[in-house]
C-alpha positions in Angstrom: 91.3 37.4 9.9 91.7 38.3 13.4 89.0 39.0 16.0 88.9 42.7 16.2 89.1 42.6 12.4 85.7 40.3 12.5 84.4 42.6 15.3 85.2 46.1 13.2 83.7 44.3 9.9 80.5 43.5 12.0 80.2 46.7 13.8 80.9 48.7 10.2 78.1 46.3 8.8 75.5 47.1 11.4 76.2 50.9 10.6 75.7 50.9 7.5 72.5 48.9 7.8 71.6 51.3 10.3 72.5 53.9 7.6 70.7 52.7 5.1 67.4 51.4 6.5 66.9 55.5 8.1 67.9 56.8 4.6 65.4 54.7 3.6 62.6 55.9 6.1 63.5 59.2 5.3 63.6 59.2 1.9 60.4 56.8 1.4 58.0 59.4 3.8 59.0 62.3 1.9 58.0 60.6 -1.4 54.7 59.3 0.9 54.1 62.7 2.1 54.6 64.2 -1.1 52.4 61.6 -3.4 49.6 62.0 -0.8 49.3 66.3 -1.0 50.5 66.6 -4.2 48.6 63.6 -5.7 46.4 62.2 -3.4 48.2 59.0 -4.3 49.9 57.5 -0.9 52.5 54.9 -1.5 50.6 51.6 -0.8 52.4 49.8 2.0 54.8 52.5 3.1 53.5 52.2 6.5 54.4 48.6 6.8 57.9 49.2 5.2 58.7 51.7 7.5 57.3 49.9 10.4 59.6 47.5 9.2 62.7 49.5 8.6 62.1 51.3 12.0 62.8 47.4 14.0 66.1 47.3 11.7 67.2 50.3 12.9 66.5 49.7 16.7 67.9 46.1 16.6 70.6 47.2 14.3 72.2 49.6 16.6 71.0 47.6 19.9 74.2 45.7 19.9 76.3 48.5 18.7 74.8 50.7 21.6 75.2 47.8 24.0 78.8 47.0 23.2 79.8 51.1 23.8 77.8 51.6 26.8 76.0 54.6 25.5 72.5 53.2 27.0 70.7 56.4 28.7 71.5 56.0 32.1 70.5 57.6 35.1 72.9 57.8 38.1 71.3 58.4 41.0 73.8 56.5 43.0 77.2 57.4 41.5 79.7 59.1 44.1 77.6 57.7 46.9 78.1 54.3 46.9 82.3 54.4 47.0 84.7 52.2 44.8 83.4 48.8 46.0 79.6 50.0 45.6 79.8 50.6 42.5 81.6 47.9 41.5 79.2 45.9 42.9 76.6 48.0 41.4 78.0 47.5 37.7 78.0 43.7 38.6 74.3 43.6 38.9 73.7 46.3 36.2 75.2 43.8 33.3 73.8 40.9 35.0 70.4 42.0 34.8 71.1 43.9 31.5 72.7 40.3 29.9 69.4 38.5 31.7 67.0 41.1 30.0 69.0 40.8 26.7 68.9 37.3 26.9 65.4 37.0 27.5 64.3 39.4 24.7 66.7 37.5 22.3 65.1 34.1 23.2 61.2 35.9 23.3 61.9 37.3 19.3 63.5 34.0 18.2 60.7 31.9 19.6 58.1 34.3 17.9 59.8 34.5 14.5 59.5 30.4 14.4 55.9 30.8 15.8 55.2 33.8 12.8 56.4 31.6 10.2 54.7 28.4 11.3 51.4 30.2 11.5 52.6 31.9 8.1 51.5 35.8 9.4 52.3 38.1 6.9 51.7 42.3 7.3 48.1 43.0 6.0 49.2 45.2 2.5 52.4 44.1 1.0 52.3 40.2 2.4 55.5 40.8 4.2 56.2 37.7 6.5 56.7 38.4 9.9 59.0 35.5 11.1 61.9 37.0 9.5 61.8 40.6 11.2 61.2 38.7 14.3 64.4 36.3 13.7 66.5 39.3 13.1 65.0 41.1 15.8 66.0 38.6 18.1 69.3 37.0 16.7 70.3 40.9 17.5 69.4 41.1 20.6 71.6 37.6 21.2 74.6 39.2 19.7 73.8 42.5 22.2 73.7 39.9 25.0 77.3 38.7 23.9 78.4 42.2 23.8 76.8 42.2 27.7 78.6 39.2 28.2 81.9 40.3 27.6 81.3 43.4 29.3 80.9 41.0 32.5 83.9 39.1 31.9 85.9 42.9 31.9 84.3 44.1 34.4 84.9 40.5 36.5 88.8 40.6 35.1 88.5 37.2 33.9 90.6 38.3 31.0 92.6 41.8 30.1 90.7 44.6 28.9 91.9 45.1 25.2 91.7 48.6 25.3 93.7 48.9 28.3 97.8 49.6 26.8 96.0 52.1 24.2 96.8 55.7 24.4 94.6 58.1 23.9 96.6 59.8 20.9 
């Protein structure tokens, strides 16, 4: 298996987690909603799971997001700064994005061993916390990667594989 192969099998992966954790949400707060008026019955825990479901989703699309630059951004500066501005200005926009990416990879990672040592688990369903938190933060690694290779583009340290593509 090539890279991009690997890449496209990880990038389908992370959308159909994505996928199927908000199908989940969804589907799990209309049976909430409707036990609760209907019944007066609430699913026990739901607000835990979704909690739960919600941080897959974020952190599952984090690097997918990442990777495709499609970040909210705000350009203030664009057309003022000229071609060598805003080079330089995408140079410190994925350094600092690859620093904060980093660091919140490295913060989650450290908490999910600290969650499991100390053995916290959600308050209803017993849920431990450490795994969330690893997942939380071994995405955030991989978004940093994506960050990373970004830089080494944008740096021309090696071709740009999208470069001799058409746009047929």
């Amino acid at each position: 298996m090539d890279k991009g192969a690997a890449v496209s099998m990880a990038n389908k992966a992370l959308v159909f987690l994505c996928v199927v954790s908000l199908s989940f949400i969804m589907g799990l707060t209309f049976c909430d909603v409707f036990m609760r008026y209907w019944f007066a019955r609430p699913i026990t825990g739901s607000a835990e799971m979704i909690s739960f479901a919600i941080a897959i989703v974020v952190f599952s699309s984090f690097p997918l997001v990442t990777a495709t630059e499609q970040h909210i951004t705000v350009s203030i500066l664009h057309g003022r700064l000229g071609a060598k501005g805003a080079w330089v200005q995408r140079l410190v926009v994925l350094l600092i994005s690859l620093l904060c990416c980093a660091t919140i990879g490295r913060q989650l990672l450290l908490s999910g061993h600290m969650l499991l040592q100390d053995k916290q688990y959600t308050m209803v369903l017993h849920l431990p916390q450490g795994y969330l938190s690893y997942f939380m933060g071994t995405l955030s690694c991989v978004a940093a990667l994506a960050v990373l290779f970004l830089l080494v583009l944008h740096l021309g340290l090696c071709a740009n594989p999208g470069a001799g593509r058409s746009a047929t």
